[in-house]
C-alpha positions as CSV (number, residue, x, y, z in Angstrom):
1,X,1.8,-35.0,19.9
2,X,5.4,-33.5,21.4
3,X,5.2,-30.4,23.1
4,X,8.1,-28.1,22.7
5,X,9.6,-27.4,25.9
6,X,9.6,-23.7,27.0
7,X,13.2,-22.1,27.6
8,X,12.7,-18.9,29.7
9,X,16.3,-18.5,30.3
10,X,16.6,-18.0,26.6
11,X,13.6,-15.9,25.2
12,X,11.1,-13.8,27.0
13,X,7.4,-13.0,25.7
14,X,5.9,-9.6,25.7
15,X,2.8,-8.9,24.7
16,X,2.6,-4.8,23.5
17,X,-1.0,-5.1,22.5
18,X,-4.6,-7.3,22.8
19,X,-4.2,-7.6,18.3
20,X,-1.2,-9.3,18.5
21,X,-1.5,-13.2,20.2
22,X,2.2,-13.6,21.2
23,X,5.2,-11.3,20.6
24,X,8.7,-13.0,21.2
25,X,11.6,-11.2,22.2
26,X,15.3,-13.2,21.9
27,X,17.3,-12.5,24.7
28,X,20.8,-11.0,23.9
29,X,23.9,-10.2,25.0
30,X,25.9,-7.2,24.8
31,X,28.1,-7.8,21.0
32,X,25.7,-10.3,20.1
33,X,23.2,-10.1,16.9
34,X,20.4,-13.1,16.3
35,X,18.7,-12.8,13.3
36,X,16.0,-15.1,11.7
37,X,15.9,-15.0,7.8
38,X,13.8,-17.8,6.9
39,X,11.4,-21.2,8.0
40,X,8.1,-22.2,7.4
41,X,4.4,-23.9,8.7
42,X,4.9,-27.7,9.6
43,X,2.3,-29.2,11.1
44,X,1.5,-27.8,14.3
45,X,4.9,-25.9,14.4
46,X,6.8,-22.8,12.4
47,X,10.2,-22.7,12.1
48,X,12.4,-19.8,12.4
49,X,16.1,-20.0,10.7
50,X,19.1,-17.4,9.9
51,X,22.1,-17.2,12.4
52,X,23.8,-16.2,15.8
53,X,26.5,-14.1,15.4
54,X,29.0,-13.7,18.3
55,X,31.1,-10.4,17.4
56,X,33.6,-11.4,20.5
57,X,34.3,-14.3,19.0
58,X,34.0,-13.4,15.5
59,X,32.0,-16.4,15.0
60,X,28.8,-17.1,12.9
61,X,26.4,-20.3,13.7
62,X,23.3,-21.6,12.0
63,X,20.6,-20.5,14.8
64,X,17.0,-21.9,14.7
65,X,13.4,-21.8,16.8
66,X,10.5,-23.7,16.6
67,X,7.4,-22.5,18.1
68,X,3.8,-24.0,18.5
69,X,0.6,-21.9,17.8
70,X,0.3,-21.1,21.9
71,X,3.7,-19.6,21.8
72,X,5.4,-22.4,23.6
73,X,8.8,-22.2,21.7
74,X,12.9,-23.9,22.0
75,X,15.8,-22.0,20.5
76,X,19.4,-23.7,19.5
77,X,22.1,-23.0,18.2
78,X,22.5,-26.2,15.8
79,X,26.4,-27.9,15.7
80,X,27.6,-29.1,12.4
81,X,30.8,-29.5,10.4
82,X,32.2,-25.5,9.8
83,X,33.3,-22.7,11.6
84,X,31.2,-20.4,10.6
85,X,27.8,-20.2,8.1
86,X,24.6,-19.5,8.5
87,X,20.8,-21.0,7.3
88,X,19.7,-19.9,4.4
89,X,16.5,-21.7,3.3
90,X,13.3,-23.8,4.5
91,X,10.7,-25.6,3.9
92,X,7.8,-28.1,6.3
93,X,7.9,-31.7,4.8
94,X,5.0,-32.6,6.9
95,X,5.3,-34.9,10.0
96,X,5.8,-31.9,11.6
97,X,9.4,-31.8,10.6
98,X,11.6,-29.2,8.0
99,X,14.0,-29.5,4.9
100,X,16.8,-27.0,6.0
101,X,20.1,-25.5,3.8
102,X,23.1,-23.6,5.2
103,X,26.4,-22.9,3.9
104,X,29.6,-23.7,5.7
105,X,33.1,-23.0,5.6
106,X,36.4,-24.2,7.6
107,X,38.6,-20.8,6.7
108,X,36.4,-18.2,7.4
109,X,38.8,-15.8,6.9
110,X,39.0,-16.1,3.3
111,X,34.9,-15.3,3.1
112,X,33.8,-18.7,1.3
113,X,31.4,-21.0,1.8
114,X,32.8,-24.2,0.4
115,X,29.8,-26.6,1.5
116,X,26.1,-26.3,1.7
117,X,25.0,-28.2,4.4
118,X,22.0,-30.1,3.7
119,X,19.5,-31.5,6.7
120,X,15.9,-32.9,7.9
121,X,15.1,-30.9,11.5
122,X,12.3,-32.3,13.8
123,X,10.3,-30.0,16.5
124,X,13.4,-30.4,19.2
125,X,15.9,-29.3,16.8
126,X,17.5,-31.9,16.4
127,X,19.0,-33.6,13.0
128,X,16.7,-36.4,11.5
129,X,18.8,-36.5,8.0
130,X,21.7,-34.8,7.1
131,X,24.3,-34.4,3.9
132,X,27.5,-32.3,3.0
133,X,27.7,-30.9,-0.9
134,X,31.4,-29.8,-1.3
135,X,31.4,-26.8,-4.1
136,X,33.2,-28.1,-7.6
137,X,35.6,-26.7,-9.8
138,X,36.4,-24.5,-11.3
139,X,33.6,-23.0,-8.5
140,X,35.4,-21.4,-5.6
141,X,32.2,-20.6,-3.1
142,X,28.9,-20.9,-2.8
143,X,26.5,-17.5,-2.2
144,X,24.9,-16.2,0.1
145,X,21.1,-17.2,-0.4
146,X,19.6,-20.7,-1.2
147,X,15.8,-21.0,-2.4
148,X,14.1,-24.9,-2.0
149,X,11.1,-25.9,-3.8
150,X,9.6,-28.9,-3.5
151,X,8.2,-30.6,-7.3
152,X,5.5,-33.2,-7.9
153,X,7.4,-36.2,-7.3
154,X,8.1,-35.0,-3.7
155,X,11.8,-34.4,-4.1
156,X,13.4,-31.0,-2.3
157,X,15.3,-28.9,-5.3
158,X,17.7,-26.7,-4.3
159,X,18.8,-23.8,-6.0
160,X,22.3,-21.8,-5.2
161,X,24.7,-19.7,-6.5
162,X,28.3,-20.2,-7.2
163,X,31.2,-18.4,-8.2
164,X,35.1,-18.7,-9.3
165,X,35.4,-14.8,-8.7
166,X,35.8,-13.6,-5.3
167,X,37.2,-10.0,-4.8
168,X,37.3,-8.1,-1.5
169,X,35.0,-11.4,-0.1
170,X,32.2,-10.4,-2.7
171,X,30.7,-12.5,-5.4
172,X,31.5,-11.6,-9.1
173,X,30.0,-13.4,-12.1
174,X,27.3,-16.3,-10.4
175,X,26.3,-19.2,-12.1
176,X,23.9,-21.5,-10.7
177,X,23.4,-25.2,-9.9
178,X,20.9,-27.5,-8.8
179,X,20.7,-30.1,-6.3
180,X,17.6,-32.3,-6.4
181,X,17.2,-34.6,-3.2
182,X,15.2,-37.7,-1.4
183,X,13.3,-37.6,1.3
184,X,16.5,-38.2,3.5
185,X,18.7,-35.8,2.1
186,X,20.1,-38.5,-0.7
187,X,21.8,-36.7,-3.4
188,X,19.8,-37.7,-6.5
189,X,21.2,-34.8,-9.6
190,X,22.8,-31.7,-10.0
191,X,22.6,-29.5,-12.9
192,X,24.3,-26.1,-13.5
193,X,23.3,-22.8,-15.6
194,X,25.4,-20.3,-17.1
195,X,24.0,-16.7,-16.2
196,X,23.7,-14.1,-18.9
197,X,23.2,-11.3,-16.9
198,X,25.6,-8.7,-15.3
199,X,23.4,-9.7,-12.5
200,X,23.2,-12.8,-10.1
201,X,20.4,-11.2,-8.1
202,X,17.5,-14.4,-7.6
203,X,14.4,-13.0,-5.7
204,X,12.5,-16.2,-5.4
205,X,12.2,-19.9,-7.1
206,X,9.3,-21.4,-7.9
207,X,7.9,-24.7,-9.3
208,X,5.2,-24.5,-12.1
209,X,3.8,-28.7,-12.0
210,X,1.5,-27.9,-14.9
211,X,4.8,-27.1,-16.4
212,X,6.6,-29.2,-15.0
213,X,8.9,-26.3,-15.1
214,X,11.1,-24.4,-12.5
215,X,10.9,-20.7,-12.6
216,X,13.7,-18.5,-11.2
217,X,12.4,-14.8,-10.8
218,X,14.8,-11.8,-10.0
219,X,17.7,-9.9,-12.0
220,X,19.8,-12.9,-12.4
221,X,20.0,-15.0,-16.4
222,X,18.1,-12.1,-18.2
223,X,21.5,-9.9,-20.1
224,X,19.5,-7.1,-19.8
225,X,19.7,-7.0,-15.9
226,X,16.0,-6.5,-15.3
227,X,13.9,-8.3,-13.3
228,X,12.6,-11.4,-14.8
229,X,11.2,-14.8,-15.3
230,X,13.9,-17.7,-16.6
231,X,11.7,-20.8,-16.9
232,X,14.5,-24.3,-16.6
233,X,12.6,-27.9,-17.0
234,X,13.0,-30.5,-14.9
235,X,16.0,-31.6,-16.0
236,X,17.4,-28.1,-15.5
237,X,18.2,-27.3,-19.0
238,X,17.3,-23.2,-20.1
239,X,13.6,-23.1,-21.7
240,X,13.0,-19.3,-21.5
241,X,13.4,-16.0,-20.3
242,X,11.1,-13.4,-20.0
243,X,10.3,-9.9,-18.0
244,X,8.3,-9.8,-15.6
245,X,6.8,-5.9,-16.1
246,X,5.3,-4.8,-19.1
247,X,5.9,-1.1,-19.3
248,X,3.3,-0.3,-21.7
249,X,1.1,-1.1,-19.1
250,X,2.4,-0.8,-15.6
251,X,5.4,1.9,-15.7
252,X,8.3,1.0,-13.1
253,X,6.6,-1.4,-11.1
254,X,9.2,-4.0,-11.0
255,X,12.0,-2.7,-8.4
256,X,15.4,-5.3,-7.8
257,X,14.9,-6.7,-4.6
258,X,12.0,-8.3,-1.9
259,X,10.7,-10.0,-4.9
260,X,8.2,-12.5,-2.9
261,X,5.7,-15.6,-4.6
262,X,2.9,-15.9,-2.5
263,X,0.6,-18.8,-4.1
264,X,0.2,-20.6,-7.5
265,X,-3.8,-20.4,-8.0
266,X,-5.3,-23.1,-10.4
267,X,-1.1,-23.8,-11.6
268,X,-1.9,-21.1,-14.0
269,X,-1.5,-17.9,-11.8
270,X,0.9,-16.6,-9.9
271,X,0.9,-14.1,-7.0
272,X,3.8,-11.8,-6.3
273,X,4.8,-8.8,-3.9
274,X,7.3,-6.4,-4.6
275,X,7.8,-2.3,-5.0
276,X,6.9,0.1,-6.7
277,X,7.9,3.2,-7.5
278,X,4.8,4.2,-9.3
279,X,3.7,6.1,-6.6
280,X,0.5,8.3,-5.6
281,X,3.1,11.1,-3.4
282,X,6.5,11.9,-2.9
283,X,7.1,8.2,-1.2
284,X,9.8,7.0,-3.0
285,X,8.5,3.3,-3.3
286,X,5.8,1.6,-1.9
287,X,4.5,-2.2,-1.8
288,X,2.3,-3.4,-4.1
289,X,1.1,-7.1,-4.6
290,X,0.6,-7.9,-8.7
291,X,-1.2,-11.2,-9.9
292,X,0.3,-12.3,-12.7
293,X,-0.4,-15.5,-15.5
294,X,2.4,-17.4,-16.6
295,X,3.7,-15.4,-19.0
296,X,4.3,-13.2,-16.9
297,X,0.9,-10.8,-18.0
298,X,-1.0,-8.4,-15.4
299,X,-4.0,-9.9,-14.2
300,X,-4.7,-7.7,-11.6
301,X,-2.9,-5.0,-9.0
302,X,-3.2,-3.9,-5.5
303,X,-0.8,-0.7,-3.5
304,X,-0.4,-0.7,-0.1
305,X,0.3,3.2,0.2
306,X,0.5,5.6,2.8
307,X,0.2,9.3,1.7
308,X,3.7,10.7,2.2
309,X,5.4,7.3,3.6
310,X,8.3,5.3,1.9
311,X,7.1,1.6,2.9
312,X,8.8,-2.0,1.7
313,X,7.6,-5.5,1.6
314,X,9.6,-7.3,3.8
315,X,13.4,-8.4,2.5
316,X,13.0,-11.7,1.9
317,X,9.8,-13.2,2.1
318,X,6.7,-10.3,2.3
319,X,3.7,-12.6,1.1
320,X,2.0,-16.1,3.2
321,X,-1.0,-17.8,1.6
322,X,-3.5,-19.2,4.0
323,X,-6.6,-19.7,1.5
324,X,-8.5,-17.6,-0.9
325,X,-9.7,-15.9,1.1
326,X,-6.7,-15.5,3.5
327,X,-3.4,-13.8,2.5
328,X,-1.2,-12.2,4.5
329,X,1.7,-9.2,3.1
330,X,4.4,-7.7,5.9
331,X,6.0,-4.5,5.1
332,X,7.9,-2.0,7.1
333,X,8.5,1.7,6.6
334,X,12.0,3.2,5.9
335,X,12.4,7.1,6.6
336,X,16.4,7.1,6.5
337,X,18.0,4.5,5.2
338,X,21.1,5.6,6.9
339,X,19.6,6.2,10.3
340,X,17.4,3.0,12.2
341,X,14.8,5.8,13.5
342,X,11.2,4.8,15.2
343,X,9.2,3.0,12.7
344,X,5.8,1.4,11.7
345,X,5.5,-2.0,10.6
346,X,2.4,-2.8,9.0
347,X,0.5,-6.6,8.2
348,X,-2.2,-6.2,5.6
349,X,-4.8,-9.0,5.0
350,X,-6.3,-9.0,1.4
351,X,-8.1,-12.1,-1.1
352,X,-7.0,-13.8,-4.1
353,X,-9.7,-11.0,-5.8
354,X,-6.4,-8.5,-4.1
355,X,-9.8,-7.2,-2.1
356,X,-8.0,-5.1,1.4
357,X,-9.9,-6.8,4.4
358,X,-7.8,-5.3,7.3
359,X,-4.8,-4.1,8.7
360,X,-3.0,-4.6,11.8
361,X,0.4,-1.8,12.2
362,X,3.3,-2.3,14.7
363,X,4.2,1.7,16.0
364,X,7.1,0.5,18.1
365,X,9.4,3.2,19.7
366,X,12.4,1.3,17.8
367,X,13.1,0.7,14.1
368,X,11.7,-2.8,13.1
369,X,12.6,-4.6,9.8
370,X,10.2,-7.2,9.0
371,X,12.4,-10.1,7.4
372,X,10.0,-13.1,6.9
373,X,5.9,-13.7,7.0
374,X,4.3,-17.5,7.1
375,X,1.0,-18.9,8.3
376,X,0.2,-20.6,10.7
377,X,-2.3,-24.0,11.1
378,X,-5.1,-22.3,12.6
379,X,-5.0,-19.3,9.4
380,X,-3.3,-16.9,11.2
381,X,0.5,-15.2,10.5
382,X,3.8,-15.3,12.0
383,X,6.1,-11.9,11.4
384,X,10.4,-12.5,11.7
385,X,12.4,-9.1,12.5
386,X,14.8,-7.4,14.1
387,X,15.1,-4.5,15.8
388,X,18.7,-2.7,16.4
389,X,20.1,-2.0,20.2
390,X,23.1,-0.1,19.1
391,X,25.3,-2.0,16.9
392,X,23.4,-5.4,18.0
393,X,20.4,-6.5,15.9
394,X,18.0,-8.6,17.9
395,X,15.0,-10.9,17.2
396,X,11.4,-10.2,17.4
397,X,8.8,-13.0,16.6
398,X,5.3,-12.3,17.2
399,X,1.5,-14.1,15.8
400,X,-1.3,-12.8,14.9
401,X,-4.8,-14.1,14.2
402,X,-7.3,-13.3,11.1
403,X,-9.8,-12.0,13.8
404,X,-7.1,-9.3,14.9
405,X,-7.7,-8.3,11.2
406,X,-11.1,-7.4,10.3
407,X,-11.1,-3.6,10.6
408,X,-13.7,-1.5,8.1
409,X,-12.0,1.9,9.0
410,X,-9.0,0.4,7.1
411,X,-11.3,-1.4,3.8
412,X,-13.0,1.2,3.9
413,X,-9.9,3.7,3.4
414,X,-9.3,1.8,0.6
415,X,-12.2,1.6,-1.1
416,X,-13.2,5.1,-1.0
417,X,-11.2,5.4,-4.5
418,X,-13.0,8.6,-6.5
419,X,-14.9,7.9,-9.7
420,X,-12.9,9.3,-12.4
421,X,-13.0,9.2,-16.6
422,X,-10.2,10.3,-18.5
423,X,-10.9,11.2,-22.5
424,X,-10.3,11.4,-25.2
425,X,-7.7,8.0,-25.1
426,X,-5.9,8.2,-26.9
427,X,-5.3,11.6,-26.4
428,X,-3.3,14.5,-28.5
429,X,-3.5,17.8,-26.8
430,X,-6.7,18.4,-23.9
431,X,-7.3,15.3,-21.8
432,X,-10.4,15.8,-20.0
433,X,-10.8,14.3,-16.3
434,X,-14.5,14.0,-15.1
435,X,-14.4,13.8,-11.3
436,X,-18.1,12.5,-10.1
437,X,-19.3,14.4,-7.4
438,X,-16.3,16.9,-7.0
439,X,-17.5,20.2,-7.1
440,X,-15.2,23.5,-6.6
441,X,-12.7,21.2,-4.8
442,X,-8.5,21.2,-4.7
443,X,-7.3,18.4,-7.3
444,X,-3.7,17.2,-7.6
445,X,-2.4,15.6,-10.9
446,X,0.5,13.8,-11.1
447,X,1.7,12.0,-14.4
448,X,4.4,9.9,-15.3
449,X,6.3,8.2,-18.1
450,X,6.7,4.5,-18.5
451,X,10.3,5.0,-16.9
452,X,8.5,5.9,-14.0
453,X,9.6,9.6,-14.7
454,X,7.3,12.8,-13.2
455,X,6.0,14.7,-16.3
456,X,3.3,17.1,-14.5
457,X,2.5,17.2,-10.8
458,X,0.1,20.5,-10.2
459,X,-2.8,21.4,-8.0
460,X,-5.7,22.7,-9.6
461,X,-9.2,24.4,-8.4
462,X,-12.1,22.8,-10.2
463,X,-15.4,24.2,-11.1
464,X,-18.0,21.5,-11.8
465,X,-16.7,18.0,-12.5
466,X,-14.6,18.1,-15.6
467,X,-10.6,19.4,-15.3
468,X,-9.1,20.0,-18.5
469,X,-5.6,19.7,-19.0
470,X,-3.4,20.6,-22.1
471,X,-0.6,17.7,-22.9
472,X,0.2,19.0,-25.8
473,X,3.9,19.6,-25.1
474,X,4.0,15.3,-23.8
475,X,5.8,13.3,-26.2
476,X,3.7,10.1,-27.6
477,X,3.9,6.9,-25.3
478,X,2.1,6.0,-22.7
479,X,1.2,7.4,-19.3
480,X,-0.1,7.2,-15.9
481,X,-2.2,9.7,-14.5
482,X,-2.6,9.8,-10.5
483,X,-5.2,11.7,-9.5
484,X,-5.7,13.0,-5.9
485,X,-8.7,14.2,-4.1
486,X,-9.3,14.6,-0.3
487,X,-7.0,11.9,0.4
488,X,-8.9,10.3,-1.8
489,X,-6.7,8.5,-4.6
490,X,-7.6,7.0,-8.4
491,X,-5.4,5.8,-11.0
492,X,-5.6,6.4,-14.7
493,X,-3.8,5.1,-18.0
494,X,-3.8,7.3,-21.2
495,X,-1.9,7.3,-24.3
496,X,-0.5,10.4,-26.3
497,X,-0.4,10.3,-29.7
């Protein structure tokens, strides 16, 4: 077993509390930022990928650390062919070793990537495997994010964007191709797809092997522009596209970005992370994890709010599947998006039932945006961020353990839901709202449409148990009723007819 050697010229450990096992800080220089945007769990080892920029120099490198379960870690700036690019996605292969993608250009002034670099790392950093895909015609550039998937037959599929539109250095009208490769980075096919939509936006990319079906979630091939599923087989062709929400059901829960797949359970379920803006307060979003079948149908729900916070999974990978009973979701709170104030970032452990077990929260004295989550061997989580000195963004990398975890202040605080019955549903003027054991207490009410509109928020002083409300001035549709109690919080959906 190789032991990665420690470089404390380059990073230096902190520990800020006895719940978290390890919390690495990347040393940096003044003009500098290091950012980590993807990796993964091989092995013994997890992998941290995303870039180095150098603002003196204007240039941008692919940047990469590997770190075992004690902490022991190395850190490299990896040399290839390009002046600038950066990683942009991961995945362990076993042997303790990682499929990596970056893009790469030689005229870095004109803002394209012209090849994707393709490549095998082991533990030390160091290239195993290694291949060069050169963008084709009429395709100018490559984007900015790659997703890799791994199907039954053990080959790495990679999907990317690409574009012959390029104004002001930014994307217009993306396509996307395929790239399906050996174990040793061999090309093997390559298959493109026409998008539909005004929108190129890919959240995630998953592969279905009951299926035997690739499924590209995010805002990208549906013409509509919402968020969706686009199902392609395995020879890349178009099979079907399809939305993920169902507003009839779940008003406005699908939001366009940090769109994360946590775990295919049994091949026929999926689990996902993503906002909301269904929400219990005045938070403008917060993160909710939705289990879904293949068709895209709810199975089941759970929010992760704080009363009076605006909270976010993390940007581009919020959800890391340990075991059934083991699943980890990162999110970080965001009171300005203007200003990088103080923040909390929060780890929340729940089961594949979407049952809360515990919660461990970072209250750092810096803003923190939590980038990437994966587990770890031993069951436990690793968090990616950055926090910003100034202008610079710098990496943070900590671990934490299930044990840290099991906390019954925090299950309890979400189980301590109030019994509630809403009738007559459907409903077409008094809605009735029988609170169990809420006597002569302060109630708030807040309703919304299925455009995630506000159609009543009041307080009201009950008397006994039941609050009656007149909707009689609601159009017909369906609604969702939030109803509030001493910080206790319960969810209702009614129909008005």
């Amino acid at each position: 077993m190789r032991r990665i050697i420690v470089l404390l010229m380059n990073l230096l450990v902190c520990f800020y509390s006895e719940a978290q096992q390890w919390f690495i800080e990347h040393a940096h220089k003044d003009n500098e930022d290091v950012v980590f945007i993807t990796g993964d769990m091989s092995g013994i080892y997890n992998y941290a990928l995303g870039y180095r920029y150098d603002k003196t120099s204007d240039k941008l490198s692919p940047y990469a650390l590997c770190v075992n379960q004690d902490g022991d870690y190395r850190s490299k700036e990896i040399q290839y062919e390009g002046e600038d690019g950066s990683f942009n996605s991961a995945i362990g292969i076993g042997d303790e070793n990682i499929f990596v993608t970056a893009y790469c250009t030689n005229d870095k002034d004109l803002g394209l990537y012209e090849k994707m670099w393709i490549a095998i790392l082991d533990p030390d950093l160091d290239v195993l495997y290694e291949n060069y895909i050169s963008v084709e015609r009429p395709y100018l550039t490559f984007g900015y994010t790659a997703h890799v998937v791994v199907n039954k037959n053990n080959e790495f599929v990679v999907l990317a964007m690409v574009t012959e539109s390029v104004t002001k250095k930014v994307m217009q009208n993306c396509d996307f191709v395929f790239y399906k490769f050996d174990d040793k980075c061999n090309l093997l096919s390559t298959g493109y797809l026409g998008n539909t939509s005004h929108n190129s936006d890919v959240s995630d990319f998953v592969y279905f092997p009951n299926l035997d079906r690739y499924a590209i979630l995010g805002r990208a091939i549906n013409v509509t522009g919402e968020n969706s599923v686009s199902y392609v087989d395995e020879d890349f062709n178009f099979v079907s596209c399809m939305p993920i929400d169902d507003p009839n059901n779940y008003p406005n829960y699908i939001r366009p970005y940090f769109v994360s797949v946590g775990h295919l359970y049994d091949d026929n379920s999926i689990l996902m992370s993503m906002q909301t803006k269904n929400t219990m307060s005045d938070a403008e979003y917060c993160p909710v994890v939705i289990k879904f079948d293949e068709e895209m149908n709810v199975l089941d729900s759970i929010k992760f709010e704080r009363y009076g916070f605006t909270d976010y999974v993390s940007q581009y990978n919020s959800i890391a599947y340990v075991d059934s009973k083991t699943i980890y979701v990162s999110s970080f709170e965001v009171e300005d998006a203007f200003v990088a104030s103080p923040n909390t970032a929060s780890v929340y452990l729940i089961d594949d039932d979407l049952n809360m077990l515990g919660k461990v929260a970072f209250e750092l004295g810096y803003f923190m945006n939590i980038l990437y989550i994966q587990p770890t061997i031993d069951g436990g989580c690793i968090i990616q961020a950055y926090y910003e000195n100034g202008s610079d963004k710098i990496a943070v990398i900590g671990k934490l353990d299930v044990d840290d975890f099991i906390d019954e202040t925090v299950v309890d605080e979400y189980r301590k839901e109030i019994a509630v019955e809403c009738y007559p549903n459907p409903v077409s003027s008094i809605l009735n709202i029988n609170i169990d054991n809420k006597i002569d207490r302060n109630i708030r009410v807040i309703i919304y449409d299925i455009s995630g509109g506000r159609c009543m928020d009041n307080y009201y002083n009950t008397e006994g148990n039941v609050l009656s409300l007149d909707l009689s001035l609601l159009k017909r549709g369906v609604y969702c009723c939030n109803i509030i109690c001493d910080d206790n919080i319960t969810t209702e959906v009614f129909v008005k007819r």
